[in-house]
PAGURO-681590 format. One record per residue (C-alpha): residue number from 1; residue in one letter; x, y, z. Coordinates in pm, whole numbers, plus 32768, in hexadecimal, padded with zeros to 4 digits. Last residue first. Layout:
BEGIN
> n, res, xx, yy, zz
> NUM, A, X, Y, Z
...
This chain:
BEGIN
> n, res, xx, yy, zz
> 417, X, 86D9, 88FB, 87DD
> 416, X, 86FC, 8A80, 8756
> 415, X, 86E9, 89FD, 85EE
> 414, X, 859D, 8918, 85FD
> 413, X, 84F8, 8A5B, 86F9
> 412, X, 8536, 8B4C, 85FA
> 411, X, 8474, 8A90, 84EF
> 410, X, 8361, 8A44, 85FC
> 409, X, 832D, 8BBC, 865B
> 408, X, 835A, 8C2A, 84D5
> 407, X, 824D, 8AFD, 8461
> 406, X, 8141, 8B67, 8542
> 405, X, 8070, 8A02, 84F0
> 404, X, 7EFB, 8A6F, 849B
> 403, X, 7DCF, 8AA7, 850C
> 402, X, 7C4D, 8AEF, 84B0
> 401, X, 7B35, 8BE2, 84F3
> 400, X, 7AA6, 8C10, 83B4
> 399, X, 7A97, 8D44, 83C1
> 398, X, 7BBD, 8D7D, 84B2
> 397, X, 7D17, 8CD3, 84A0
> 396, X, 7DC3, 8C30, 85EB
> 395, X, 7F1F, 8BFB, 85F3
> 394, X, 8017, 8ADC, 866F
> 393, X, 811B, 8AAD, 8757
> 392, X, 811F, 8BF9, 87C1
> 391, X, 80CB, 8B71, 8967
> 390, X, 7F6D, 8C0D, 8969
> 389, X, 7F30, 8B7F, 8809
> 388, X, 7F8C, 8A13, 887D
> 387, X, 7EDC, 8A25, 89B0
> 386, X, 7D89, 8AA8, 88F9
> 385, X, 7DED, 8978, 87F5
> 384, X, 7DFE, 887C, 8934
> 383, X, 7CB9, 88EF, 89BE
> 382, X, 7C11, 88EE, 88B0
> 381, X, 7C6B, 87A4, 8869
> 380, X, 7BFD, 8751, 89A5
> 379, X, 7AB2, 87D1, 894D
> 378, X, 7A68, 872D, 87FD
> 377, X, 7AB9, 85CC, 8896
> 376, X, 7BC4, 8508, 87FF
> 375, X, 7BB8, 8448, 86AC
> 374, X, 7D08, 84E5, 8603
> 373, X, 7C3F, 855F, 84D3
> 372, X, 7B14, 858B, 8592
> 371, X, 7BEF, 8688, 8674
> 370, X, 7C8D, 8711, 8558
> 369, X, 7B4D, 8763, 84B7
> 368, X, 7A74, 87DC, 85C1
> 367, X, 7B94, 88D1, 8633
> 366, X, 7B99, 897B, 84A8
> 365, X, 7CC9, 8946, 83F2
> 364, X, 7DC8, 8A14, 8347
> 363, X, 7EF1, 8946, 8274
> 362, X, 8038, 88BD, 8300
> 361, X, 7F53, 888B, 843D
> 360, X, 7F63, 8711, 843E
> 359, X, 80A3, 86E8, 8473
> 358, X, 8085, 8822, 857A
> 357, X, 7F61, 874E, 863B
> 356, X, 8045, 861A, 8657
> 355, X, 817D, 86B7, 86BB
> 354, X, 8097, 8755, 880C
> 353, X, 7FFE, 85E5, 8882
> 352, X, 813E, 8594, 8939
> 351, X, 815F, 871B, 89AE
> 350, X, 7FEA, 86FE, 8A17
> 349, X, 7FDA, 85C9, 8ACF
> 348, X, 810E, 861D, 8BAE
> 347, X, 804C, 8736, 8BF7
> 346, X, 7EF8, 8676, 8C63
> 345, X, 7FD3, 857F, 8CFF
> 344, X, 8078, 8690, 8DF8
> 343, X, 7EF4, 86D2, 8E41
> 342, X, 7EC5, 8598, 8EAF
> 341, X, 7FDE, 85A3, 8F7F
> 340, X, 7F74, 86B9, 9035
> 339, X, 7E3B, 8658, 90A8
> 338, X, 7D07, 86CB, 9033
> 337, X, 7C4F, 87BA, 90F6
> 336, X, 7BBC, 886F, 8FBF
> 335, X, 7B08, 875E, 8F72
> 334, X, 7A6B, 871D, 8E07
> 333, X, 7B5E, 87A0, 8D54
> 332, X, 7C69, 86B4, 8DE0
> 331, X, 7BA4, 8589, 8DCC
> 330, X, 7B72, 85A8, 8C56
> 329, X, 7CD7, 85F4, 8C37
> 328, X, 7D1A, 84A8, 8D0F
> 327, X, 7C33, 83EA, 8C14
> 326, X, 7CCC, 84B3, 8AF8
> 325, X, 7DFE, 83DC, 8B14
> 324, X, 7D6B, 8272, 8B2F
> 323, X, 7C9B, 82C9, 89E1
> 322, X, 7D86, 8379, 8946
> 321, X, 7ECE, 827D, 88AC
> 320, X, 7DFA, 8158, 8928
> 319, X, 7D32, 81B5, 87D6
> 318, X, 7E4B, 8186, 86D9
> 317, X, 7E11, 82A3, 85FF
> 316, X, 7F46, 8383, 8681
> 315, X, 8025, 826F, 866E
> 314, X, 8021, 829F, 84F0
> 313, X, 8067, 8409, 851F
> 312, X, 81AE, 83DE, 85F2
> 311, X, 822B, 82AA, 84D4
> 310, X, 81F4, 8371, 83D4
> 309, X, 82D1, 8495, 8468
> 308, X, 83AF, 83C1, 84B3
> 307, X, 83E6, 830C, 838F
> 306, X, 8418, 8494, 82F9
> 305, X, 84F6, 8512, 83E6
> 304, X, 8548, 8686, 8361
> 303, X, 8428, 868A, 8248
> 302, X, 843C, 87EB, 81C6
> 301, X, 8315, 87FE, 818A
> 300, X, 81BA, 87A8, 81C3
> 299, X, 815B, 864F, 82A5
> 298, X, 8060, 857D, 81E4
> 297, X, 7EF7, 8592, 8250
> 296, X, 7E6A, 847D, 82E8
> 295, X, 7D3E, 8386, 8258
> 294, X, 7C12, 832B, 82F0
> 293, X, 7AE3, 837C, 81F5
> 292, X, 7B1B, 8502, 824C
> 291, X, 7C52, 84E5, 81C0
> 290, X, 7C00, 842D, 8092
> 289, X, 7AFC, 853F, 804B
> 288, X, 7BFC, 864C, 806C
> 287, X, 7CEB, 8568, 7F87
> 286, X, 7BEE, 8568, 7E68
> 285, X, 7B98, 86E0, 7EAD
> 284, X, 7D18, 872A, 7E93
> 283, X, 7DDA, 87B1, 7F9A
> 282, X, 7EA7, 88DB, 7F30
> 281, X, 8011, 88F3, 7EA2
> 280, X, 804B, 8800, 7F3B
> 279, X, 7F38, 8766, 8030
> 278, X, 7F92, 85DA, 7FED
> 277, X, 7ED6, 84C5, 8096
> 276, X, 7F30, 83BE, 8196
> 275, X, 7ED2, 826B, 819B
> 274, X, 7F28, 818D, 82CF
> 273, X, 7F39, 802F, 8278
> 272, X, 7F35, 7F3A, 83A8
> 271, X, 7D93, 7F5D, 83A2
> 270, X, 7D91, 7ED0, 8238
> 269, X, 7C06, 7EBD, 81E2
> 268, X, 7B76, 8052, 81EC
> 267, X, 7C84, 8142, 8199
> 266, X, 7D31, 7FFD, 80C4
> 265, X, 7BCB, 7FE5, 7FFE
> 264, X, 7BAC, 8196, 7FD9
> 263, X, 7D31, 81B9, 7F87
> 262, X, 7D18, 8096, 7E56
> 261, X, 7BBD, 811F, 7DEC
> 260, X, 7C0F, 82A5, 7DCE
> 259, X, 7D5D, 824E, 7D2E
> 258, X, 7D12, 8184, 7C58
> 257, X, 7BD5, 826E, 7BA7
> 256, X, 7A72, 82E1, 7C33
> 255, X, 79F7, 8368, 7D74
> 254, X, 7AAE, 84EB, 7D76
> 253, X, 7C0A, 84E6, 7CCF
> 252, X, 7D28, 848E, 7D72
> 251, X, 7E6B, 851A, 7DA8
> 250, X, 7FE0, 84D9, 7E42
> 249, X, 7F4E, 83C9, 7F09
> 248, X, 803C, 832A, 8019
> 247, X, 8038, 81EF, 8091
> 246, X, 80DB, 8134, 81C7
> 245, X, 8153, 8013, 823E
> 244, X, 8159, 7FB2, 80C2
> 243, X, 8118, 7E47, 7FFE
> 242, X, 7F9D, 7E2A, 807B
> 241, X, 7F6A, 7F91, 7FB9
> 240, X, 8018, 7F30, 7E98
> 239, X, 7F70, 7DD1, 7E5D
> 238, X, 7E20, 7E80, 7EB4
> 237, X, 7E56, 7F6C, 7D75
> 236, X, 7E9A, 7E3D, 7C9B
> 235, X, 7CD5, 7DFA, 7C74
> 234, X, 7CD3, 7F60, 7BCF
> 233, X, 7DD2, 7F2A, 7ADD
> 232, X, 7D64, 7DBE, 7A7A
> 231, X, 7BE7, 7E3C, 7A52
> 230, X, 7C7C, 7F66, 7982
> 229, X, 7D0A, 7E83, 78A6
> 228, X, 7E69, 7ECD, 77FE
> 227, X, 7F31, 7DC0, 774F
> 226, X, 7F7F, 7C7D, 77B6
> 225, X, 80B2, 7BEF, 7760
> 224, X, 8164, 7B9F, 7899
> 223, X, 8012, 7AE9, 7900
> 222, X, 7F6F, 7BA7, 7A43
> 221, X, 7FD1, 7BA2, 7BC3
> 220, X, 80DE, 7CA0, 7B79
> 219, X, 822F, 7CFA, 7C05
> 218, X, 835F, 7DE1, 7B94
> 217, X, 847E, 7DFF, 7C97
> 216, X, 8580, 7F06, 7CAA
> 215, X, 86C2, 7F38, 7D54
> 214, X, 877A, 7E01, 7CF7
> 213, X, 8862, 7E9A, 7C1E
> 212, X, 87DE, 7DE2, 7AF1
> 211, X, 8681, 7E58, 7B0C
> 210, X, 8711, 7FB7, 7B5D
> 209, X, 87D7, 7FBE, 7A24
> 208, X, 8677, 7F24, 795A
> 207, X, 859B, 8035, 79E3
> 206, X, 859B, 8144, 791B
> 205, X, 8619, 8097, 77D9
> 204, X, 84D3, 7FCD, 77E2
> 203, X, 852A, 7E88, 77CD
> 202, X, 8482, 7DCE, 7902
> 201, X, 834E, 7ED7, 78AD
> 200, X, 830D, 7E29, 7769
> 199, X, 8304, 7CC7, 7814
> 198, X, 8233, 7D38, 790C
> 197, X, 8119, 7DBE, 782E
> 196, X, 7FEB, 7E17, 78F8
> 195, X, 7F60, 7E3F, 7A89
> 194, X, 80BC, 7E8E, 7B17
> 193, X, 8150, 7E8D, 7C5F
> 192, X, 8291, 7F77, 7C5D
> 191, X, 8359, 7F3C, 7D79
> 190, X, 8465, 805A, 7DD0
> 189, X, 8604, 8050, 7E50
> 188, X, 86B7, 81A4, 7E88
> 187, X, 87BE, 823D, 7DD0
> 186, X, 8746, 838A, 7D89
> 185, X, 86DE, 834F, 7C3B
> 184, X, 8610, 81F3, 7CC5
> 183, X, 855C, 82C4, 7DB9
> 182, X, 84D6, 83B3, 7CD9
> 181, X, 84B1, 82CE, 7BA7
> 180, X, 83BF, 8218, 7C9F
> 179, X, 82F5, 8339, 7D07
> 178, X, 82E1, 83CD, 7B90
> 177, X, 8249, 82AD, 7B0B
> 176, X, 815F, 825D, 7BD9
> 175, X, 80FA, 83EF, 7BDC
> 174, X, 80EC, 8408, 7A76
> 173, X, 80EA, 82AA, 79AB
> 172, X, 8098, 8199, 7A4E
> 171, X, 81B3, 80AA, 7B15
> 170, X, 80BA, 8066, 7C13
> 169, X, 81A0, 80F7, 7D58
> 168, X, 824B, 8062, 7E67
> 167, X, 8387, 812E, 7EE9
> 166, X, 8495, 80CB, 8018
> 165, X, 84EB, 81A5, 8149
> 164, X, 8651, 81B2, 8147
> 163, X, 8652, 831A, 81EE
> 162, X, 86E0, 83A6, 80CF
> 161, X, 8643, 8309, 7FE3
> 160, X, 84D3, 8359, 805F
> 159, X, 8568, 84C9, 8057
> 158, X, 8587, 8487, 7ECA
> 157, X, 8403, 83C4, 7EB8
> 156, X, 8392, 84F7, 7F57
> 155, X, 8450, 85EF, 7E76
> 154, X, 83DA, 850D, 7D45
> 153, X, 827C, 852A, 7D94
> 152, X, 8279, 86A4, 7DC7
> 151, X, 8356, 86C2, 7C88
> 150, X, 81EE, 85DD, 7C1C
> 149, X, 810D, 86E8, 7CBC
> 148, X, 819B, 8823, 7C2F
> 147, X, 81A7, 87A3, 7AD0
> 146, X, 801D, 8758, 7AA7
> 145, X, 7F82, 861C, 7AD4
> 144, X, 7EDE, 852E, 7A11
> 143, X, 7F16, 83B5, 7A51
> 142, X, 7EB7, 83F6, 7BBC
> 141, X, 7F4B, 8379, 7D0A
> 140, X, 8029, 82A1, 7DA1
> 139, X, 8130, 8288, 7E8B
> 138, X, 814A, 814D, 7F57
> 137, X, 8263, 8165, 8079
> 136, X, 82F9, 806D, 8179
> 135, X, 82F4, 7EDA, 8120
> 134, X, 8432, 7E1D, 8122
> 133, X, 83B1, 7CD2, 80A3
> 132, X, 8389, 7CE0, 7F48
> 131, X, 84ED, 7DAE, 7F27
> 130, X, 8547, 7C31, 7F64
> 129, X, 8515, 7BD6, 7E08
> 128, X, 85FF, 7CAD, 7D5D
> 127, X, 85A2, 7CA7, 7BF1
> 126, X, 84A7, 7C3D, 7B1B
> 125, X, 834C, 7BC4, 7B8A
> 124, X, 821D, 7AE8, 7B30
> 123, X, 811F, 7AB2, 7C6D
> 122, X, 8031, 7978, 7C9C
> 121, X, 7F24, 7932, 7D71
> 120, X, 7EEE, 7AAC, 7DB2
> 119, X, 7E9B, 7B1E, 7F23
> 118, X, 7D25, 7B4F, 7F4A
> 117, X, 7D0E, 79FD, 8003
> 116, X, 7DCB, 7A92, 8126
> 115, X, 7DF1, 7C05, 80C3
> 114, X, 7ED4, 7C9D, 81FD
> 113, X, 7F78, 7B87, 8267
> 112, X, 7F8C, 7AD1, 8102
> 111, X, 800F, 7C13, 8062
> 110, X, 80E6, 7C78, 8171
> 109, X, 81B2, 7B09, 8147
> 108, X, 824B, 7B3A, 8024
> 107, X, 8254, 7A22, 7F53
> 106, X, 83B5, 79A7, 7FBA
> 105, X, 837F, 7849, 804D
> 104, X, 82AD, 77F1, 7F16
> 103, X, 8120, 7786, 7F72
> 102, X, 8082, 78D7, 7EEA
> 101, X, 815B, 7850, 7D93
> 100, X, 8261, 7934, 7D31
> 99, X, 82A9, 7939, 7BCD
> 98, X, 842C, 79DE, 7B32
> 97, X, 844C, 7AC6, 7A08
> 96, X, 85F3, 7AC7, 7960
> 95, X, 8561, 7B02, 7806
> 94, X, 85EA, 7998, 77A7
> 93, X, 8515, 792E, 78F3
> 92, X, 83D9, 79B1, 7894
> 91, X, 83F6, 78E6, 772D
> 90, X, 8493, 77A5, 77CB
> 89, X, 8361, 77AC, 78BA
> 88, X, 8267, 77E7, 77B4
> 87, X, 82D5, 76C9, 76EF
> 86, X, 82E1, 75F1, 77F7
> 85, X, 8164, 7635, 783B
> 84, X, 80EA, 762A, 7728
> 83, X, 817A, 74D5, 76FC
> 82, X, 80EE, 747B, 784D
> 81, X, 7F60, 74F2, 7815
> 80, X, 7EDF, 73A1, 786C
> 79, X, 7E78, 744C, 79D5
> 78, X, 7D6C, 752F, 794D
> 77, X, 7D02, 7413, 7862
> 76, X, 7CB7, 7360, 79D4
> 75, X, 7C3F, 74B0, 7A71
> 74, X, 7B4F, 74DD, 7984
> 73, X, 7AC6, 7368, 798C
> 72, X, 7A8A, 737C, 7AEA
> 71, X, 79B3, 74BC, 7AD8
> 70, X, 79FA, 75B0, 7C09
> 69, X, 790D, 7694, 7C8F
> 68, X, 7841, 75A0, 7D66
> 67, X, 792C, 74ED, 7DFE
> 66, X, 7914, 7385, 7E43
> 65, X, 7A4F, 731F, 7DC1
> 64, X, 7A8D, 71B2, 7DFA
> 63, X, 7AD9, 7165, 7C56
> 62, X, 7C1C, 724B, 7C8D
> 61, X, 7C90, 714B, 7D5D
> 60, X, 7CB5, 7046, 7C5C
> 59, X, 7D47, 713C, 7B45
> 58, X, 7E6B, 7191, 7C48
> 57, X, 7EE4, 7020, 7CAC
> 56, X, 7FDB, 7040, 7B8C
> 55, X, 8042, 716D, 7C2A
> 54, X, 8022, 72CE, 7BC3
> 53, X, 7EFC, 72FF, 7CA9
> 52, X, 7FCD, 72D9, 7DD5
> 51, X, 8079, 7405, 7D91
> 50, X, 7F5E, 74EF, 7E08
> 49, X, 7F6B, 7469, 7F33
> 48, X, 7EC9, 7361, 8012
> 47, X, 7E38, 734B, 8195
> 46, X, 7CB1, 732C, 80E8
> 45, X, 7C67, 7459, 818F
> 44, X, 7D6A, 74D3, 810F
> 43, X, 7D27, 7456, 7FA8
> 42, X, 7BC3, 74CE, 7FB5
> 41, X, 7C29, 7631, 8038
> 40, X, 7D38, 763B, 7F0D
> 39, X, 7C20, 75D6, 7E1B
> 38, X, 7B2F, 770F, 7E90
> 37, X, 7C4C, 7807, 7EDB
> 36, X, 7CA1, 7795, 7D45
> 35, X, 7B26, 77CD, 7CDC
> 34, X, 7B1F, 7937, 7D7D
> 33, X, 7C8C, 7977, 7CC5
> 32, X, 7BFE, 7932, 7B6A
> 31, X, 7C3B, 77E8, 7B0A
> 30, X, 7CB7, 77A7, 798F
> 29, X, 7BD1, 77AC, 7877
> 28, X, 7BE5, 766C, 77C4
> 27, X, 7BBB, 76F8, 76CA
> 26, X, 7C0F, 7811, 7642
> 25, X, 7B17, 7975, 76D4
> 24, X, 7C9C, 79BD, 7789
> 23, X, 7D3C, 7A32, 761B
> 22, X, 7EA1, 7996, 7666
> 21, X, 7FE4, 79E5, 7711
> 20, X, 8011, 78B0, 77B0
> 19, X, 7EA3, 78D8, 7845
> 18, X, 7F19, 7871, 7984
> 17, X, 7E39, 77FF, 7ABA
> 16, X, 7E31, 7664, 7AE8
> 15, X, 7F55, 7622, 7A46
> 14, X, 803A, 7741, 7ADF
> 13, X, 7F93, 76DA, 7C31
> 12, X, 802E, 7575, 7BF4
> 11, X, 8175, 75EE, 7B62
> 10, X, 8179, 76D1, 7CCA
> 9, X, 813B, 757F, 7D8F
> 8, X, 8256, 74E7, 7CE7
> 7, X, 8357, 75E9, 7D2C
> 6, X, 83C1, 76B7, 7C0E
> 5, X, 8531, 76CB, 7B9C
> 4, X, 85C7, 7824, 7B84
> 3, X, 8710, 7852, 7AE9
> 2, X, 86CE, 79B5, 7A76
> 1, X, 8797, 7A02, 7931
């Protein structure tokens, strides 16, 4: 058993938001988390917290609320709710759950960084809570997939493993599933953020030696209790995302489902995330469109230096990485009579810029493409792949004209070095 005692602004929150396992339509209905950001801004701008309101002073200074989503009278039965709550705690802490409050020291900090008022007011959990805080790799992807795609997911999740890097996932069934069995089989540690039934999952036979061990963690924003909602499952995904340094989707389906909304919002809203999509066996027209939306193509394998490999291609979007550069390529094509030094930039430019294009040529693309797709000008990419080619590092295919990573020169070229 988990001795976990709840600091007074968490019972507060727990008050205010929990259904207790209950039908939420009961009344009172507890806040929603738009009508907690709106009493939390009240009570900091009013220098007081959450816990205040438990105090015998509490009732009086709930009467000052101006707000116009929040009903006095709610949040005073709201508040009454103390026997409820006890016996919840006692309940979630026989199973061995804990609560973290967004005010508790070890709510993990990525979520309020990355989500400010998004983050969750409350989250229910079981296991290690410190995985909460080490970030690296979401994997996520489709309920439905066939057999090649989830051993894909589990090789991924197994090299992950190796190289310590740790696993998010949603804890759904098929690739969820798969990418956080994956890493847990081989030793490794996951977080599985869930959008129904914690306290099932805590004892599923799966996951319970790896609960114990210390090598998984189970979270959710929702009851313990709650079963499946597809509002709930949808509005987790950002909790994965703003978990992760970085996200890969296994497969997505074209402008519907999960996956399609939780890659589109962190493609578009968490600029520290870098989403990368799948092309094994073959890029899907879900991930295609992801692609061309912003995200990066995962690197094909075998994956020699996997955290390095993320880390090369996630540099590759920062904008200071190519605009300063292709200033002095710009200058060199223009004048003939450059100096020499600029023109020892331009090649130090293109062996820095080189890995980059061959992670992203695992599969054949046209110039226009990659050159959107790493947000450089069309002709200095072309410059760069017609370097490339001339040098073997890469081939170039006719109707379409497109290219693609010369695998035996670069295979040779790992075991000669």
């Amino acid at each position: 058993m988990l001795n976990h005692v709840l600091s007074p602004d968490t019972q507060a929150i727990l008050l205010l938001c929990a259904s207790f396992g209950q039908n939420r339509k009961i009344e009172p209905q507890p806040l929603t988390l738009s009508e907690y950001n709106s009493l939390a801004n009240w009570l900091l701008n009013n220098q007081m917290r959450p816990a205040d309101l438990l105090e015998s002073s509490g009732e009086k200074l709930l009467q000052n609320i101006n707000e116009s989503k929040l009903d006095v009278d709610r949040l005073s039965a709201l508040l009454e709710r103390g026997v409820m709550l006890s016996l919840a705690v006692e309940k979630w802490t026989n199973k061995g759950l804990w609560v973290l409050g967004r005010g508790d020291a070890k709510y993990p900090k990525s979520l309020k960084k990355k989500l400010k008022h998004s983050a969750p007011a409350i989250l229910y959990g079981i296991g290690n809570i410190n995985l909460l805080s080490m970030g690296d790799l979401a994997i996520v992807g489709s309920r439905d997939v066939n057999e090649e795609k989830l051993n894909y997911t589990q090789r991924v999740a197994k090299q992950s493993d190796l190289e310590g890097i740790q696993v998010i996932s949603g804890g759904a069934r098929g690739v969820d599933k798969a990418a956080m069995l994956g890493a847990l089989q081989a030793g490794g540690t996951s977080v599985g953020v869930l959008a129904n039934s914690l306290n099932k999952a805590s004892v599923d036979a799966e996951y319970r030696s790896s609960i114990k061990e210390g090598r998984l963690t189970l979270i959710s924003s929702y009851d313990p209790d709650a079963g499946f909602n597809v509002g709930n499952a949808m509005g987790r995904n950002k909790y994965i995302y703003a978990l992760c340094n970085y996200a890969l989707v296994i497969d997505s389906s074209v402008g519907k489902g999960g996956t399609w909304a939780g890659a589109v919002e962190a493609i578009s809203k968490l600029d520290n995330v870098t989403v990368f999509v799948s092309m094994h066996p073959t890029i899907s027209k879900g991930n295609q469109q992801l692609h061309d939306k912003g995200a990066k193509f995962f690197p094909s394998e075998p994956w020699n230096d996997l955290k390095q490999l993320l880390k090369s291609i996630t540099s590759s979007i920062e904008p200071s990485v190519f605009t300063k550069k292709t200033q002095s390529d710009k200058l060199i094509a223009s004048n003939t009579n450059a100096p020499q030094e600029n023109l020892s930039s331009s090649k130090d430019i293109y062996e820095a810029v080189l890995p980059i294009i061959l992670n992203h040529l695992q599969q054949p693309l046209d110039a226009k493409t990659l050159a959107k797709s790493l947000n450089v000008r069309l002709s200095q990419m072309q410059d760069w792949l017609n370097k490339a080619v001339e040098d073997g590092k890469i081939k170039k295919t006719k109707k379409p004209v497109t290219y693609i990573i010369n695998n035996s020169v670069t295979q040779l070229s790992m075991f000669c070095n």
